[in-house]
C-alpha positions in Angstrom: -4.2 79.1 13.1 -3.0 82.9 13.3 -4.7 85.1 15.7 -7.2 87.3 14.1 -9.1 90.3 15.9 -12.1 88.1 15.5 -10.5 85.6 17.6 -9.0 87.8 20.2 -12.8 89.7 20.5 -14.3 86.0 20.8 -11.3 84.6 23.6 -11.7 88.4 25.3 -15.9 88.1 25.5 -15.3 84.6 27.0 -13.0 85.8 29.2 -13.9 88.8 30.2 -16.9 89.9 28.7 -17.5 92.6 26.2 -17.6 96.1 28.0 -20.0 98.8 28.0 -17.7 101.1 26.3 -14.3 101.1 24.5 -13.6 103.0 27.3 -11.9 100.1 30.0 -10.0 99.0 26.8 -8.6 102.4 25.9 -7.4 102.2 29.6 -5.9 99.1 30.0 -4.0 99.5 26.9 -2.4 102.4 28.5 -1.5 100.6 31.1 0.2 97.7 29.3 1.7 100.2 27.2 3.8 101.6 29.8 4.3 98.1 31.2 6.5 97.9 27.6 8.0 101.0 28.2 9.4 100.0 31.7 10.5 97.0 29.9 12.5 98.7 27.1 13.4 101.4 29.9 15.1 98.3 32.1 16.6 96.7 29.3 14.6 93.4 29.6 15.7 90.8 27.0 13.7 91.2 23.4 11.2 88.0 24.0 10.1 90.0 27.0 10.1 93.2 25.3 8.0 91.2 22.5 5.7 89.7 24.7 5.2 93.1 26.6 4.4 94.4 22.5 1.8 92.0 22.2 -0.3 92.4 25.1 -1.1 96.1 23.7 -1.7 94.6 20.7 -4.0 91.9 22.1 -6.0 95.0 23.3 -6.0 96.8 20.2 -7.5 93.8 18.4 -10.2 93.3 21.0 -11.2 97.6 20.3 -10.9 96.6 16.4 -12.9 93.6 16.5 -15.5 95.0 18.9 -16.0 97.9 16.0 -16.6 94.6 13.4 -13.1 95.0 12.1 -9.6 93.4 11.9 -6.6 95.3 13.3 -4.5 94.5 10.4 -7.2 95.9 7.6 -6.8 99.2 9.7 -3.0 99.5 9.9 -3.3 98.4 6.0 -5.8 101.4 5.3 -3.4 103.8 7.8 -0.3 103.0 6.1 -1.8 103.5 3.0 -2.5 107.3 4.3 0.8 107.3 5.9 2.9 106.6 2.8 1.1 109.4 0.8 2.2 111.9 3.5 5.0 114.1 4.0 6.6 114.2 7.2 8.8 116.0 9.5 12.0 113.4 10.5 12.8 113.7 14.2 16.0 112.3 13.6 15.5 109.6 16.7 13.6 106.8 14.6 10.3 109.1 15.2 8.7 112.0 13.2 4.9 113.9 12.7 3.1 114.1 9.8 3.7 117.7 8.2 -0.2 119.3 9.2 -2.6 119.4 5.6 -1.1 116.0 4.4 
């Protein structure tokens, strides 16, 4: 069965228990996030790299499922936004959205 952000909320209040605020979340996703950036940084092999991906994503689920949702019905109605933007290309694989759109 594929992991939902139901799911992850469920394993992460068994686990950990649901916090106060978003707040501890917010934080630890920041953390892990620069765990995958050392990881890219140092070259680690891509299953690492991938693994490294997921545990911010684990996170982002548990904020999406604490707010009643699922993570991929967000990035749905996001890319929906996204693709009706214009955007400034960074030239690097990276860009902003051009401000107004």
């Amino acid at each position: 069965m594929p992991e939902t952000s139901r799911s992850i909320r469920a394993w992460g209040r068994e686990t950990f228990g649901d916090p106060e605020t978003l707040a501890p979340l917010v934080e630890r996703a920041r953390l892990e996030l620069d765990e995958l950036a050392a990881a890219v940084a140092a070259g680690e092999p891509d299953a690492a790299v991938k693994l490294e991906a997921a545990d911010v994503a684990i996170l982002l689920h548990r904020i999406v499922g604490i707010l009643g949702g699922e993570l991929s019905d967000a990035v749905d109605a996001k890319m929906a936004i996204n693709r009706a933007r214009r955007w400034n290309v960074s030239g690097d694989g990276t860009g902003s959205h051009i401000p107004g759109d």
